[in-house]
C-alpha positions in Angstrom: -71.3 107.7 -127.7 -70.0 108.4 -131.1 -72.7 108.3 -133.6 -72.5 107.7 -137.1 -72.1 111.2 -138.6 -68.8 111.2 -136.0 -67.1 108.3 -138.1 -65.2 111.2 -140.1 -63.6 112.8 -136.8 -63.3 110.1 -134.9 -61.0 106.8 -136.4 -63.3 103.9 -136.4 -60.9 101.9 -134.5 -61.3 104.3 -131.1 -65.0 104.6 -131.8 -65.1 100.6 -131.7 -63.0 100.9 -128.3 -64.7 102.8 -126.8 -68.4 102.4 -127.4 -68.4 98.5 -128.4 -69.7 99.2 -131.8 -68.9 101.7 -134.7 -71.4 102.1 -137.7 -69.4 102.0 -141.1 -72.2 103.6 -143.8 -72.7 102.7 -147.5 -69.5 100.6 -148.1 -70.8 98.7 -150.8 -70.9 100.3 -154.5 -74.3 99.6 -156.1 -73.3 97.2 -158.1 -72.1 94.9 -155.4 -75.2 95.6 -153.2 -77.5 94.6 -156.0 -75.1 91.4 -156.3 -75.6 91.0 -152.5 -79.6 91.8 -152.4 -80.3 89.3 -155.9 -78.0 86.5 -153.8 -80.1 86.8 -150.4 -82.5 86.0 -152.7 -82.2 82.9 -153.8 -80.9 81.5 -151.0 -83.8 82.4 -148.6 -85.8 81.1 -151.5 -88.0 78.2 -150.1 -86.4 78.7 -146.7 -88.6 78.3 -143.5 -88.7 79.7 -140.0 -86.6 78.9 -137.1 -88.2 77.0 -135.0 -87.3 78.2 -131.8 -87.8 82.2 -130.2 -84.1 82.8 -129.7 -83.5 82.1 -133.7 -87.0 84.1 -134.3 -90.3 82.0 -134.9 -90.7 84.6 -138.2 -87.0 84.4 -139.2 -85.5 82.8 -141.8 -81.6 82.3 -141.3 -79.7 80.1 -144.0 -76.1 78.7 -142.9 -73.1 77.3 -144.7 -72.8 80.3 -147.3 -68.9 79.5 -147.8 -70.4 76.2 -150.2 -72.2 79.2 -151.3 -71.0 82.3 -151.6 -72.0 84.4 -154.8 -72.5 88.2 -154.0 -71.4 87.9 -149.8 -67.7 87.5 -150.9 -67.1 91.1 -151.5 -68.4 92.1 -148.0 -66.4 89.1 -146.0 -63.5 90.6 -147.1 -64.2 94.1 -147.3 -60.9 95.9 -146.8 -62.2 98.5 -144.4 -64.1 95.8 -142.1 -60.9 93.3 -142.5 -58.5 96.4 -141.0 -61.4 96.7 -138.1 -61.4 92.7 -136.7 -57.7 92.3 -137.0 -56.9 95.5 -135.0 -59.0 93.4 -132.1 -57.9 89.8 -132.5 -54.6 89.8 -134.5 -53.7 88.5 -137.9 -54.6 84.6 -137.0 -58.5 84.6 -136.3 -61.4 82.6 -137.8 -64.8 82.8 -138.9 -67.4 82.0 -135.5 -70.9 81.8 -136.7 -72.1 82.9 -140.2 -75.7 83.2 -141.5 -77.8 85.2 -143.3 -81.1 86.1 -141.2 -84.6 87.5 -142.5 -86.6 89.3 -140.3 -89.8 89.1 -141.7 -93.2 91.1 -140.7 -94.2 90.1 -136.9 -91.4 88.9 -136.0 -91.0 90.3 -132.2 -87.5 91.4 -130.6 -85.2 88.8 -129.8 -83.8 88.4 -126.1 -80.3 90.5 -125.7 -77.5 88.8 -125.2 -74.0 89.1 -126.0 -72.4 86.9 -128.5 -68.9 86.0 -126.9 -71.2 84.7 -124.0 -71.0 81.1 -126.0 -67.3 80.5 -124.4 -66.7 80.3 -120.4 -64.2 83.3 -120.6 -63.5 85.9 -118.4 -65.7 89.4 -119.4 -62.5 91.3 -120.2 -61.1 89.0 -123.0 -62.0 90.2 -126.5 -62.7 86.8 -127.8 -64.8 87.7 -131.1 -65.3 90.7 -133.0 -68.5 90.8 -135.2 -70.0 92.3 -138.3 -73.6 92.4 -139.3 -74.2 94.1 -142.8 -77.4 95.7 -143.5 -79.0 93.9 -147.0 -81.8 96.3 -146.5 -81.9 99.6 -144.6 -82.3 99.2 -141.0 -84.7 101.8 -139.6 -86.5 101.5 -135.8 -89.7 100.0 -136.9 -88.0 97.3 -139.3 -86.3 95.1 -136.6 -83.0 97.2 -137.4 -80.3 95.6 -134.2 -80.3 97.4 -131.0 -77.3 97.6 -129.0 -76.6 99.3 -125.3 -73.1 101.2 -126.3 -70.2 100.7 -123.6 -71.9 97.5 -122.2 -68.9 95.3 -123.9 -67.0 96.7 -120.3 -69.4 96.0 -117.9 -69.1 93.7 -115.2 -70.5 90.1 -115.4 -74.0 89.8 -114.5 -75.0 93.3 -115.5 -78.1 93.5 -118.0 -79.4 96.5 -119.9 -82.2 98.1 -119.0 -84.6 99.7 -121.9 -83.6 102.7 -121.4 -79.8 102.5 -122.5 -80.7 100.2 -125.3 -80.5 102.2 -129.0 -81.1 100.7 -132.5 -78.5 100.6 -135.1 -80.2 102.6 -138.1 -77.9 102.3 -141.1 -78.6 102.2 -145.2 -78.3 99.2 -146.8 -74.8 98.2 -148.0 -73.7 99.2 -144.8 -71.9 97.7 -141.6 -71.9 97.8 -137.9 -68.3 96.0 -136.5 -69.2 95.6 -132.6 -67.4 93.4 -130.0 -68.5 89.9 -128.6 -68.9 91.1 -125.6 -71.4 94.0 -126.5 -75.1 93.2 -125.6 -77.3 93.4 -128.4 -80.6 92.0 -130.0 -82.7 92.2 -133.2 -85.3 94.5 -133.0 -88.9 94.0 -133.3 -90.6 94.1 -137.0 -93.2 96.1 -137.2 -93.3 97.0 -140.9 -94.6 94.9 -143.8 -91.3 94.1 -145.3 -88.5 92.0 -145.1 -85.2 92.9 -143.0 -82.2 91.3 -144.1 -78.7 91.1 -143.1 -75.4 88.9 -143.1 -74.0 88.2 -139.9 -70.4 87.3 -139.8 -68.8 86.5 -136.3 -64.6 86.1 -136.0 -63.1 84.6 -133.3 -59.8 83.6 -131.9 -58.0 80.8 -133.7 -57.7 79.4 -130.4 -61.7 78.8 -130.0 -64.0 76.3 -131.1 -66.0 78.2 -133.3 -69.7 78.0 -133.6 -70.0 76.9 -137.1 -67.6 73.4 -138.1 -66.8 75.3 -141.6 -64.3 72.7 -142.8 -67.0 70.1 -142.8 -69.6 72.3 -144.0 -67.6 73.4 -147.1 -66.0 70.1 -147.8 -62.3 70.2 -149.1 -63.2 70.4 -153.1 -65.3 73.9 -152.2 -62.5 75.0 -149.6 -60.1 74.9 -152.6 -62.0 76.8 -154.9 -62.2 79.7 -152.3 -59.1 82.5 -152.3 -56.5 81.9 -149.5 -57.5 84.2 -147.4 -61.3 83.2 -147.1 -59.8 79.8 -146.4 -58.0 81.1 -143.7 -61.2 82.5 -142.0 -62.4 79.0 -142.6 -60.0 78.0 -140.3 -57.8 76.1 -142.5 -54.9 77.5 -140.6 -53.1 77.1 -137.5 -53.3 79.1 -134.6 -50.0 78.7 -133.3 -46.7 76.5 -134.6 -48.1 73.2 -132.8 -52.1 74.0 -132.6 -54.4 73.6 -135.8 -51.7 71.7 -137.6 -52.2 68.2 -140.1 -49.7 65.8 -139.5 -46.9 68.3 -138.1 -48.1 70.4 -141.9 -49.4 73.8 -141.8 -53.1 73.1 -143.5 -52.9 75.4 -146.4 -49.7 73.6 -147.5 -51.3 70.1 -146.7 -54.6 70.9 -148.2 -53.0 71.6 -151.4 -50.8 69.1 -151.9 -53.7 66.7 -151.0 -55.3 68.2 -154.5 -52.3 67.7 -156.2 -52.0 64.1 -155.6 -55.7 63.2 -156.0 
């Protein structure tokens, strides 16, 4: 398994390959952490638990951050991270599900699972290719994720056991870029602080993805994001007949749209 301290030697995309996941460290400047850690912030100001144990019974998660998007923008486009999903999934692909998540004191581990496991697709096909970025340091005791490398190419109906499970300890401001078929979980909190991250799935432009984006951003807010970002939003079309508005490609229809309001 490469580790982190490998990243140097060995090119992020074969580490990502091979092992499911590959740790990127400290790719935020400080300036945009703090921009990120003052915007987690606010937003989880107020905000409640889930209400269910999947989601965490003593973690916050706050949705539709594209209406919202203050200090995140710099790390959904981060150049490195953007080089990393389009490798696996081509130039066309879309956000899947985004949220920011708090992991507060007791909060126990979540059940593994892999993320892709959403769509009735064979095990093999690399349908999304996900980031979480570490807000605050993830160590062992802090509910830091725990992944079992290599499981993204094992057979259906294989589960890890304890034992090949291994947490994802990274600095804040960084990010780990792991496949949607790599089985994972948050880890257990045992500390008396907050763990935060922002957890940005992609997926095919083909799929349905988990979060309706268009309607959660609303047209007026989709315009005021930069083209690419409304790309990820799915305002564009996967193919020459699929994702198009009245035989238009989006992006041309959404703008002339604002021009004749």
């Amino acid at each position: 398994m490469a580790e982190t301290a490998d990243i140097d030697h060995i090119p992020a995309a074969a580490a990502l390959q091979e092992d499911g996941f590959v740790v990127l460290p400290a790719l935020l400047s400080d300036e945009q952490l703090t921009a990120a850690v003052r915007h987690a912030d606010s937003l989880l100001h107020s905000v409640g638990w889930s209400d269910n144990d999947f989601d965490g019974r003593r973690t916050r998660r706050v949705y539709s951050l594209l209406s919202r998007l203050g200090g995140f923008e710099p790390l959904l486009i981060h150049p490195q991270v953007r080089r990393l999903v389009t490798a696996r999934l081509g130039e066309v692909h879309q956000f899947g599900m985004l949220f920011l998540s708090a992991v507060d004191p007791g909060q126990g581990s979540q059940p593994l699972h892999f993320d892709a496991g959403v769509y009735p697709l064979p095990r093999e096909v690399e349908a999304e290719t996900n980031v979480i970025w570490a807000v605050d340091d993830f160590t062992v005791d802090n509910g830091a994720t725990v992944i079992a490398p290599g499981s993204h190419r094992w057979p259906a109906g294989r589960r890890p056991q304890q034992h090949e499970l291994v947490p994802v300890v990274m600095p804040a401001g960084s990010a780990v870029v792991y496949s949607g078929r790599l089985w994972h979980a948050a880890g257990e909190n045992r500390t008396q602080t907050t763990r935060r991250a922002l957890i940005c799935e992609h997926v095919l432009p083909w799929l349905r993805p988990a979060d309706n984006h268009i309607l959660a951003t609303g047209v007026e807010q989709l315009l005021s994001l930069t083209p690419e970002l409304r790309r990820l939003a799915g305002v564009a079309p996967a193919s020459k007949y699929l994702g198009v508005v009245a035989g238009q490609d989006p992006e041309q229809w959404l703008l002339q749209s604002n021009r004749s309001s």
